[in-house]
C-alpha positions as CSV (number, residue, x, y, z in Angstrom):
1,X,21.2,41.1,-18.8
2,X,22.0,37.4,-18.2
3,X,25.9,36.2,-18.6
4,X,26.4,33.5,-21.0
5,X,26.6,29.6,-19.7
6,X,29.9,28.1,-19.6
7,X,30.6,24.8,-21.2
8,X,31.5,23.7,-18.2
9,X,28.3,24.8,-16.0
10,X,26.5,21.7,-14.8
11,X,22.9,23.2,-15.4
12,X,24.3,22.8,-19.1
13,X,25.8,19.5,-19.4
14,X,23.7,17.2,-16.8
15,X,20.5,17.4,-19.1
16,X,22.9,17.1,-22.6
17,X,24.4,13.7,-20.6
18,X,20.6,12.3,-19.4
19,X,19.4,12.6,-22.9
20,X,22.8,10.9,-24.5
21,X,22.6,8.3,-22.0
22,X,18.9,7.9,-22.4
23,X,19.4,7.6,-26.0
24,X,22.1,5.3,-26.0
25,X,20.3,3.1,-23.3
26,X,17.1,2.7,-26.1
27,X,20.5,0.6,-28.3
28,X,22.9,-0.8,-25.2
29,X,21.6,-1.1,-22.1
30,X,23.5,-3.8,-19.4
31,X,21.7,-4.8,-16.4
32,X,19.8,-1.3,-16.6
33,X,22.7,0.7,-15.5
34,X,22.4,3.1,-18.1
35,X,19.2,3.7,-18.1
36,X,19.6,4.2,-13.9
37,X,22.1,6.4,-14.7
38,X,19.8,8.7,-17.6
39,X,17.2,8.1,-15.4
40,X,18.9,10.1,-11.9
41,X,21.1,12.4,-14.2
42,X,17.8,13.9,-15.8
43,X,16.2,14.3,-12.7
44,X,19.5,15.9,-11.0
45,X,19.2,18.3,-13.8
46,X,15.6,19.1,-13.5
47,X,16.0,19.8,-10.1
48,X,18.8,22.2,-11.0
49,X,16.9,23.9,-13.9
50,X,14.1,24.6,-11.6
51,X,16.3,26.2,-9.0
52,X,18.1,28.4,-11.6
53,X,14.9,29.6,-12.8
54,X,13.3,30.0,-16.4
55,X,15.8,27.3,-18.1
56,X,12.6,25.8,-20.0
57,X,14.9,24.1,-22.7
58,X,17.3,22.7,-20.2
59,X,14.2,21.3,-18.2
60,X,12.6,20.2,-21.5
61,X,16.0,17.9,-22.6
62,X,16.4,16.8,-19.0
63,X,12.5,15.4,-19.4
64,X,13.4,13.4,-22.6
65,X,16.9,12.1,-21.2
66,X,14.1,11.0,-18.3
67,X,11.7,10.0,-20.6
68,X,14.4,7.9,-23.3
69,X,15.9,5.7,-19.9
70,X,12.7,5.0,-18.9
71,X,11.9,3.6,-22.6
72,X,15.8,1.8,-22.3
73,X,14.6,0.5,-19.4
74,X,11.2,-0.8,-20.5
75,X,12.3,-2.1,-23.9
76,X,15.0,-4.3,-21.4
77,X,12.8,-5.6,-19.6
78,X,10.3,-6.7,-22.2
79,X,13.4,-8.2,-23.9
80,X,14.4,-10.2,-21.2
81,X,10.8,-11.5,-20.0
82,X,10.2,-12.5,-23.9
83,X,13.5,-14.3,-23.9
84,X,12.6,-15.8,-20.5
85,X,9.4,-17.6,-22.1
């Protein structure tokens, strides 16, 4: 039987804080630090997730805090080369 996850377990809150950081960096994004930030945090926690073993949903959120900085990031830089014209 597996024990329960503690709030405070970082397999638990790394992917929660790539994909609220992703998120926010789609809406606020300064010099793409937040989206850096979703960006290594998602991947941190993949890495984790995959160690741990079958943490599918904690993977899957880490993949859309990945997957939300990189569309931050994108949306940023589109911005700013549009601006530049």
């Amino acid at each position: 039987m597996t024990e329960p996850s503690s709030a405070l377990d970082p397999k638990v809150w790394l992917p929660i804080a790539a994909l609220v950081l992703g998120a926010v960096s789609i809406f606020f994004n300064p010099y793409l630090l937040v989206s850096a930030i979703a960006i290594v945090l998602g991947i941190i926690a993949m890495v984790g997730a995959r160690r741990a073993g079958n943490q599918r949903t904690y993977r899957l959120i880490a993949i859309l805090g990945i997957v939300a900085g990189a569309i931050g990031a994108v949306s940023v830089i589109v911005s700013n080369t549009i601006s530049a014209l």
